[in-house]
C-alpha positions as CSV (number, residue, x, y, z in Angstrom):
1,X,36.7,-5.0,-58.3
2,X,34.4,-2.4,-57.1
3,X,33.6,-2.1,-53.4
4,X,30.6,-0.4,-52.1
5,X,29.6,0.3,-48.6
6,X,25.7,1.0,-47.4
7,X,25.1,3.4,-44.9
8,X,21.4,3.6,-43.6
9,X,20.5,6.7,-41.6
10,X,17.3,6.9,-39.2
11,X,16.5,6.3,-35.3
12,X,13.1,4.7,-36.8
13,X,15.2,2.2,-38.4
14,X,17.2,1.9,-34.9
15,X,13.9,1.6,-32.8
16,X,12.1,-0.6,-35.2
17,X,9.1,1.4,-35.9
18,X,10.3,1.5,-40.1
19,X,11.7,-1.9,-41.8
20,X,15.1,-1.4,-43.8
21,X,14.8,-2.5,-47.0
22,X,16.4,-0.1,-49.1
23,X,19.7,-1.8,-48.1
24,X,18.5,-5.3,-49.2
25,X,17.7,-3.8,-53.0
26,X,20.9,-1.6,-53.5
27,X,23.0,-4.5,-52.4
28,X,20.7,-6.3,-55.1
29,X,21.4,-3.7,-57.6
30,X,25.1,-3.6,-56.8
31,X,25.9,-6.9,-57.1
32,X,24.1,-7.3,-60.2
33,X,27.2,-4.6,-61.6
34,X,29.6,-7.7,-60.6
35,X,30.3,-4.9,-57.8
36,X,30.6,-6.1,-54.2
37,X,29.2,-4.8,-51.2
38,X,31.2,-5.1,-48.1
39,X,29.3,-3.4,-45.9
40,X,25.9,-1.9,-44.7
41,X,25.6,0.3,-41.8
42,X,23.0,1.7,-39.5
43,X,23.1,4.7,-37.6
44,X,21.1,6.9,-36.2
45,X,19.7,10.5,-36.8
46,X,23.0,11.7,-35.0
47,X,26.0,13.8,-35.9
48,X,28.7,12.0,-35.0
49,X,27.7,8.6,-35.4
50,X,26.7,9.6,-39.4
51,X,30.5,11.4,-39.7
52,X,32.0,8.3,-38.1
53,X,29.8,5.3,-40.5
54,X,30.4,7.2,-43.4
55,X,34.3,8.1,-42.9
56,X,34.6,4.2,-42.1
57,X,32.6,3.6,-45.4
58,X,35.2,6.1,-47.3
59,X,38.1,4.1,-46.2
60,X,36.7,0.7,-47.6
61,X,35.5,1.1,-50.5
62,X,35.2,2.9,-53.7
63,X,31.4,4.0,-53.6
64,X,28.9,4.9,-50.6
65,X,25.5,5.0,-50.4
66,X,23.7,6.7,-47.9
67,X,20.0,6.7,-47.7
68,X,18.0,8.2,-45.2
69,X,18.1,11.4,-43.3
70,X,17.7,13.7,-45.9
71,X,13.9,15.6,-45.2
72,X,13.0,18.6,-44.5
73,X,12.4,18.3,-40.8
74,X,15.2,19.1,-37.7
75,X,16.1,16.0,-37.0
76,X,17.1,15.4,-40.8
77,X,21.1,16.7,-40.8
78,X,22.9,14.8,-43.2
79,X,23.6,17.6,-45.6
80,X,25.1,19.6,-42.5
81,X,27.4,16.6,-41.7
82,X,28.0,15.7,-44.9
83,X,29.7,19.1,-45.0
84,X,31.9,18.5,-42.1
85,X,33.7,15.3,-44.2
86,X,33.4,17.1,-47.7
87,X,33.5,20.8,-47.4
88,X,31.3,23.6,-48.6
89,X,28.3,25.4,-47.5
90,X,24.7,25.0,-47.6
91,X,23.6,27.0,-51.0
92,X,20.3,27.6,-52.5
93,X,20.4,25.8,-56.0
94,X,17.9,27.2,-58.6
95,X,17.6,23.6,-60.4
96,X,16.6,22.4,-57.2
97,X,14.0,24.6,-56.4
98,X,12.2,24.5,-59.1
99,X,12.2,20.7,-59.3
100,X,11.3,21.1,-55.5
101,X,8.3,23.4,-56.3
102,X,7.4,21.1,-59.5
103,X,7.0,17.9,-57.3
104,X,5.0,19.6,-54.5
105,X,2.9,21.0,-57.5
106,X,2.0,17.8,-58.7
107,X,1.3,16.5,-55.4
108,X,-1.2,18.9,-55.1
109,X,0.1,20.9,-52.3
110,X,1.2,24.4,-51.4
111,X,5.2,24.8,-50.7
112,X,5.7,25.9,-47.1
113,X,9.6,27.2,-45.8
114,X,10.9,23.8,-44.8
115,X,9.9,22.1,-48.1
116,X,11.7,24.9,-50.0
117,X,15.0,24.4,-47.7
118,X,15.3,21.4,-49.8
119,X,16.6,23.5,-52.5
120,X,19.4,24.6,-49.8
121,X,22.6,22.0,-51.2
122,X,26.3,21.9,-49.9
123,X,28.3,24.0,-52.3
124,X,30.6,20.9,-52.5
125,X,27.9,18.2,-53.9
126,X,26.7,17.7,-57.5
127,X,23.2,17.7,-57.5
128,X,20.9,14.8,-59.3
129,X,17.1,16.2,-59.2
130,X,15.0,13.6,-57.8
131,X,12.1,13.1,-59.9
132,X,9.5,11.7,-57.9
133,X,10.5,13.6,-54.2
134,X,11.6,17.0,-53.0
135,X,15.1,15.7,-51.2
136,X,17.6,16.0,-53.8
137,X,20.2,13.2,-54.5
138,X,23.9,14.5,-54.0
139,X,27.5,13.4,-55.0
140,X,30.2,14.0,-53.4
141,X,33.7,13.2,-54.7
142,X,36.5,12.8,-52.3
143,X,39.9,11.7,-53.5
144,X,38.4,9.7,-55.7
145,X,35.9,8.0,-53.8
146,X,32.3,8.7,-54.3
147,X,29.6,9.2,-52.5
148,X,25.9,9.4,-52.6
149,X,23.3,10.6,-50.7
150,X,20.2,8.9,-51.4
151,X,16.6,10.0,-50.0
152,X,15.0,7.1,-47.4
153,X,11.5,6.9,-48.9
154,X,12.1,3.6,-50.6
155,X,10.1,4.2,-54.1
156,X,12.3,7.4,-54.3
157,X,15.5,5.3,-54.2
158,X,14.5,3.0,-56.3
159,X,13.3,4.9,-59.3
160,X,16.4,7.5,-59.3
161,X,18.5,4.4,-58.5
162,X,17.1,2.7,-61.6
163,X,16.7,5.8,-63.8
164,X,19.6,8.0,-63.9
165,X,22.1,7.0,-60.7
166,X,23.0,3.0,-61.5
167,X,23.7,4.3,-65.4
168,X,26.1,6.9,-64.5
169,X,27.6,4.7,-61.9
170,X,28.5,2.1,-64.6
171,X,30.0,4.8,-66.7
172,X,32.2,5.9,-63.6
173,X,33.6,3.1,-62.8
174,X,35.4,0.3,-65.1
175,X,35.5,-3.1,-63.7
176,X,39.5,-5.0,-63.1
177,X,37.3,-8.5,-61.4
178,X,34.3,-9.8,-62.5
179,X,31.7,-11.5,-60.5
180,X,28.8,-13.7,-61.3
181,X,26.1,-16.0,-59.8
182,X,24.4,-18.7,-60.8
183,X,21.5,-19.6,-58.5
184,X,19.7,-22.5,-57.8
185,X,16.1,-23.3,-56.2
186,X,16.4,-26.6,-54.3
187,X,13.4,-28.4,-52.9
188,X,13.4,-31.9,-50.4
189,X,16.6,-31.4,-48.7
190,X,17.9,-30.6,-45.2
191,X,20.5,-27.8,-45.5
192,X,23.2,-31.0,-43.9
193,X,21.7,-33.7,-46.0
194,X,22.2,-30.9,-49.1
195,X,25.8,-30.4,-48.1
196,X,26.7,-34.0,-47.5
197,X,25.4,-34.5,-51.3
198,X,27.7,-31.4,-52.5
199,X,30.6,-32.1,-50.5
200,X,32.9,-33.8,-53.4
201,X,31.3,-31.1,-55.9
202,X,32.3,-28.4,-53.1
203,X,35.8,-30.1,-52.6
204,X,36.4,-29.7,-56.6
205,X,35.4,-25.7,-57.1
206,X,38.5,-23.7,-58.4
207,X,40.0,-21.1,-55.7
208,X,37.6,-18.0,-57.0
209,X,34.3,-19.9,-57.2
210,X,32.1,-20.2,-53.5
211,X,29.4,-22.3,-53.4
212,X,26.6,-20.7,-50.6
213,X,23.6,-22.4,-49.1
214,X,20.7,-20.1,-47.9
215,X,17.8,-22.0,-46.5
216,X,14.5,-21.3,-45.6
217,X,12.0,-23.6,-44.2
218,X,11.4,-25.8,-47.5
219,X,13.3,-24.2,-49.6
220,X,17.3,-23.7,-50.1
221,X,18.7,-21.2,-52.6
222,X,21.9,-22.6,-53.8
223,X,24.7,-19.7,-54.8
224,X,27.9,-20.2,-57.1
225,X,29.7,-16.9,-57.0
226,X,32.9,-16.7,-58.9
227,X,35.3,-13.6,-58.6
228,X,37.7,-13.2,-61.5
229,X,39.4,-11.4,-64.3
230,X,38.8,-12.8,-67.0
231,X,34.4,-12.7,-67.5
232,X,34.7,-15.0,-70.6
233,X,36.5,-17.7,-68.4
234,X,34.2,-17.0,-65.5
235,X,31.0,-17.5,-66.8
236,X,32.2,-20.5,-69.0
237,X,33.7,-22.3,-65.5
238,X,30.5,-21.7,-64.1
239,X,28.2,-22.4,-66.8
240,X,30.1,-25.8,-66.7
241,X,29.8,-26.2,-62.3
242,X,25.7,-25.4,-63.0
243,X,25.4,-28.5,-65.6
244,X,27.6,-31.0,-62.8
245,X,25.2,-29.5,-59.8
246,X,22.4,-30.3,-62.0
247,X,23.5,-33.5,-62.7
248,X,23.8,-34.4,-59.4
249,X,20.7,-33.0,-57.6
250,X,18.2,-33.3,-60.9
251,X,14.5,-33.0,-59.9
252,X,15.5,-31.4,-56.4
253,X,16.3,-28.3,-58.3
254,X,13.2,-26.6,-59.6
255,X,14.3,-23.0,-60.9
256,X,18.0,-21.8,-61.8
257,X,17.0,-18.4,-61.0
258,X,16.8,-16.6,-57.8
259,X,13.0,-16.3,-57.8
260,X,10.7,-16.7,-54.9
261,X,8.4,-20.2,-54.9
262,X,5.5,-18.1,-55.8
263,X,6.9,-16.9,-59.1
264,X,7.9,-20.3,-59.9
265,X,4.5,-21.5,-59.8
266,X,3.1,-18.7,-61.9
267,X,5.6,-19.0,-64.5
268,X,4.6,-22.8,-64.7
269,X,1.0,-21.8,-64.8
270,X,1.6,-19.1,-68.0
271,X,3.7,-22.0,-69.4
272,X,0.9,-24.8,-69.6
273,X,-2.3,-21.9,-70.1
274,X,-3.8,-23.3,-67.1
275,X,-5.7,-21.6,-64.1
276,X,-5.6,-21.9,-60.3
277,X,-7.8,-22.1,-57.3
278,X,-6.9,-22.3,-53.7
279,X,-9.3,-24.1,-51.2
280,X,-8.0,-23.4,-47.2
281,X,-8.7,-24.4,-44.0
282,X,-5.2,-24.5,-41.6
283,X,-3.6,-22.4,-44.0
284,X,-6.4,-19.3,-43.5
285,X,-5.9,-17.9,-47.1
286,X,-1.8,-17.6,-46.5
287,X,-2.0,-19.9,-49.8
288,X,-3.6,-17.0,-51.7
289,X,-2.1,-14.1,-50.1
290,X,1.9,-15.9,-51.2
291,X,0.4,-16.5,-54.4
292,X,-1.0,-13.0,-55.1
293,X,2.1,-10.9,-53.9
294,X,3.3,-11.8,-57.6
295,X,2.6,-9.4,-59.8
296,X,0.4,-10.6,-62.7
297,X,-0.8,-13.5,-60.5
298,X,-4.4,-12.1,-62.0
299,X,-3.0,-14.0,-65.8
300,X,-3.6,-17.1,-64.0
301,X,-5.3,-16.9,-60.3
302,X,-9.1,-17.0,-59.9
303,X,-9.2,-17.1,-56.5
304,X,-9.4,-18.9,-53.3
305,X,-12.0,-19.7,-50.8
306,X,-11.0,-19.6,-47.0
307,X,-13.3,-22.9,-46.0
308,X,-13.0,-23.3,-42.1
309,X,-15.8,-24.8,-40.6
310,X,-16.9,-27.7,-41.8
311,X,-20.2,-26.2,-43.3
312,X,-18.6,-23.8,-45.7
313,X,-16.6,-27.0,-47.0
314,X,-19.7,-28.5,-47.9
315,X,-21.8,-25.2,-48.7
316,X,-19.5,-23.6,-51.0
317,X,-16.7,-26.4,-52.0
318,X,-19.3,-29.5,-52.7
319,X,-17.9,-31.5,-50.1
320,X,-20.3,-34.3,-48.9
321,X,-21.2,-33.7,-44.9
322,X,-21.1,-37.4,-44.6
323,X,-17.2,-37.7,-45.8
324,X,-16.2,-35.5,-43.6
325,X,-18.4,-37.1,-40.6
326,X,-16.9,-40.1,-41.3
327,X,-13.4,-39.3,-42.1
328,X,-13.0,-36.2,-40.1
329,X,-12.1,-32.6,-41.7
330,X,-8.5,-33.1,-41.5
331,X,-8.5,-36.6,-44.2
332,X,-7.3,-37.3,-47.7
333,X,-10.8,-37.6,-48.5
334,X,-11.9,-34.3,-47.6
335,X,-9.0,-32.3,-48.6
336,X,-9.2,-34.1,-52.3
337,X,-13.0,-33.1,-52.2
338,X,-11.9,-29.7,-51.2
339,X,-9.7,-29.5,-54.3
340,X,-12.4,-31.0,-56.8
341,X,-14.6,-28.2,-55.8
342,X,-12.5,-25.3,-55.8
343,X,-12.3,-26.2,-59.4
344,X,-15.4,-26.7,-59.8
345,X,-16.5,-23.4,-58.2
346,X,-13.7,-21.4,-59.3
347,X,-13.3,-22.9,-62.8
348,X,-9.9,-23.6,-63.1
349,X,-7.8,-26.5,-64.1
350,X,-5.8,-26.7,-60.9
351,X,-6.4,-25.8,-57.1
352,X,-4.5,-26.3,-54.2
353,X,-6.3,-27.3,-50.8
354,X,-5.3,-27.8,-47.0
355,X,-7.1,-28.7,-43.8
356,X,-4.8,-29.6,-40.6
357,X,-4.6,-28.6,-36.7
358,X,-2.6,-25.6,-36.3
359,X,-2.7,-25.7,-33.3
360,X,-1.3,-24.7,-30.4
361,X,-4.8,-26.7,-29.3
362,X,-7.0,-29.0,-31.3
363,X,-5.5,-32.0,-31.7
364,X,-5.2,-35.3,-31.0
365,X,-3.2,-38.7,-30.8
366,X,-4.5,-39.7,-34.0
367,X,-4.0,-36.4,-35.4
368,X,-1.7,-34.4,-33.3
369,X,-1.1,-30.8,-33.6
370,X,1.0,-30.4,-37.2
371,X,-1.1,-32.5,-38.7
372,X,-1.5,-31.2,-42.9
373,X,-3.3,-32.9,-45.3
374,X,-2.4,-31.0,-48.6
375,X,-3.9,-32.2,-52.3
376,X,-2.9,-30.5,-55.3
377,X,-5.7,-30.8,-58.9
378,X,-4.0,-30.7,-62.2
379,X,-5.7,-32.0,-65.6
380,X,-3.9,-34.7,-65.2
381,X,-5.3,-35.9,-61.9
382,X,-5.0,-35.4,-58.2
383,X,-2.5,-36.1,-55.8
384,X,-2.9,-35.7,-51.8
385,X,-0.3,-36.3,-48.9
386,X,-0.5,-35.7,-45.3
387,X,2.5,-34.0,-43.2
388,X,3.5,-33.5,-39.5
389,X,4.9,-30.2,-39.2
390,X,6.9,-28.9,-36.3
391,X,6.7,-25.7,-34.3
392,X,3.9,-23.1,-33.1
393,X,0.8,-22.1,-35.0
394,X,3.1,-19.4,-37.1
395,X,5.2,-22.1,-38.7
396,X,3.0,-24.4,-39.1
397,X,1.0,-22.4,-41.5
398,X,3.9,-21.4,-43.2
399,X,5.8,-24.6,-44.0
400,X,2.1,-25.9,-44.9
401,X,2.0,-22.7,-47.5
402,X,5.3,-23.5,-48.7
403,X,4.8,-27.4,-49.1
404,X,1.7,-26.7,-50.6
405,X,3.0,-24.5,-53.1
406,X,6.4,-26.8,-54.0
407,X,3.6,-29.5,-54.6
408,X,2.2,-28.3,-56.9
409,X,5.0,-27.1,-58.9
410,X,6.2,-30.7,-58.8
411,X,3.4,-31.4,-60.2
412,X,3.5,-29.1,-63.1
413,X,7.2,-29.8,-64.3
């Protein structure tokens, strides 16, 4: 099998002030070859400490990526260390330069001395123009290892990693193991009460399947991998373990694929041609915002109407003033009425609605902080429950939102 090690490169990486995730995706990307990634380092903008990660990284596996460190500014020495593991000097490469000059072009700027450095290559690299930036992607080869140097602006790595770098990559290398997931969604389980289910199922897996549990609150993504020579086998021994798992946890599972709750809901929305509406209290819009990071959310999602006080429930969502004087905001009643309306005003065929304490003050014994009513609209009818959720105002919103979500989707299937 093919091994790949990540090395990240960038004191604002270090510090925190810049979130990694160009690690996160190429391991994505790598793994979906049936490669495996066994490491992912982080260094900083440092000689030694980038000679030393990527030497390790040699020694391990087959391919490196490196991403970051690679701009036009002092601090920015990979190429010069890169040199001290592979050889070569720093040469000015025509191709380069005028893809250089081409980019900054199109950006609209004039090239000054340090953007045109980027044209300025080790001797020892094979250059891949980068398309969409001025810091060139090299390769090194080393005894038969690879390496490349990726720039750390993520939409650069991504499109060259997509475009041009992933399709030579498979080319390169020829695969002796095969590896494949199967992944599964799995909703209305504790991570322990979903492995006490599993633990005969888990008992029986051949030697090269593993069976991985990665929860978040509300949901748990359920992994098969198998490692193997022979793909044909592989893929039928797991098609067969998905079909037993399936038989054994049914409605808990609602997605084999390793998409985010969001998705699922959208995709069950396109399915059945219907619309959605959010109507929020607790939740503060967090509803909307998870539903409208998918792209294409606009096919289906009308909008949402952020309804805290108790006058914009009745203002804007129809709610009568005298249900909620006499049942209190937080109350099936209201929260139903909530839902009604946001259909209503939003014209859709479904909605989702909250209204809870979030706390850390507000509530009460009746209704203690934690409290969430949630109701979910479909054509079919409306359904409502109310939930105690633990921890600080943070959580409580987001198991709320992810509840909220999941009940709908139940709904829907």
């Amino acid at each position: 099998m093919i091994t790949v090690s990540i090395v990240v490169i960038g004191d604002e990486i270090l510090i925190g002030q810049v979130v990694d995730t160009n690690s996160g995706w190429l391991a994505k990307q790598i793994n979906s070859l049936g490669w495996k990634v066994r490491c992912v380092r982080t260094v900083a903008d440092d000689s030694v400490q980038i000679k030393n990660a990527v030497e390790a990284a040699l020694d391990e596996s087959d391919l490196v990526l490196t991403t970051g460190g690679l701009g036009p500014t002092k601090d920015d020495i990979t190429k010069t260390t890169l040199m001290q593991i592979f050889g070569g000097t720093l040469v000015r490469d025509s191709e380069t330069e005028k893809n250089v000059l081409r980019v900054v072009e199109k950006l609209g700027f004039k090239i000054n001395d340090l953007t045109a450095a980027q044209a300025d290559v080790p001797s020892s690299c094979t250059v891949i123009q980068n398309t969409v930036g001025t810091a060139p992607i090299m390769m090194f080869n080393k005894n038969g290892k690879i390496l490349i140097a990726l720039p750390g602006v993520p939409f650069e790595t991504e499109t060259m990693m997509q475009n041009v770098v992933i399709p030579m990559l498979a080319k390169h290398f020829s695969n002796d193991e095969y590896l494949e997931h199967r992944t599964f969604i799995v909703v209305n389980n504790t991570e322990s009460g979903l492995a006490t289910r599993l633990t005969d199922f888990e008992n029986s897996l051949p030697q090269y399947v593993k069976l991985a549990y990665l929860p978040t609150p509300g949901v748990i993504r359920l992994r098969l991998t198998g490692i193997y020579s022979d793909e044909v086998k592989l893929k039928s021994t797991l098609d067969e373990l998905s079909e037993l798992l399936t038989r054994i946890l049914g409605k808990n599972i609602i997605c084999y694929e390793d998409k985010s709750i969001e998705q699922i809901l959208g995709d069950l929305l396109n399915k059945h041609g219907y619309s959605l509406a959010t109507a929020e209290s607790c939740t503060g819009g967090n509803i909307a915002h998870r539903i409208t990071t998918v792209a294409g959310c606009s096919d289906y999602f009308n909008g949402g109407v952020v309804a805290y006080s108790n006058q914009i429930k009745s203002d804007l969502l129809g709610v009568p003033s005298m249900v909620i004087y006499h049942n209190g905001a937080v109350s099936q009643p209201v929260v139903e009425a909530m839902a009604i309306g946001a259909c209503n005003v939003l014209n859709t065929q479904c909605a989702i609605a909250t209204s809870g304490v979030a706390g850390p003050s507000g509530g009460s014994s009746e209704k203690p902080v934690g409290t969430v009513w949630i109701a979910v609209k479909t054509p079919l009818g409306i359904k409502s429950q109310c939930f105690r959720f633990p921890g600080n105002r943070n959580r409580v919103i987001e198991r709320a939102t992810t509840v909220a979500i999941i009940s709908l989707i139940e709904e829907l299937m």
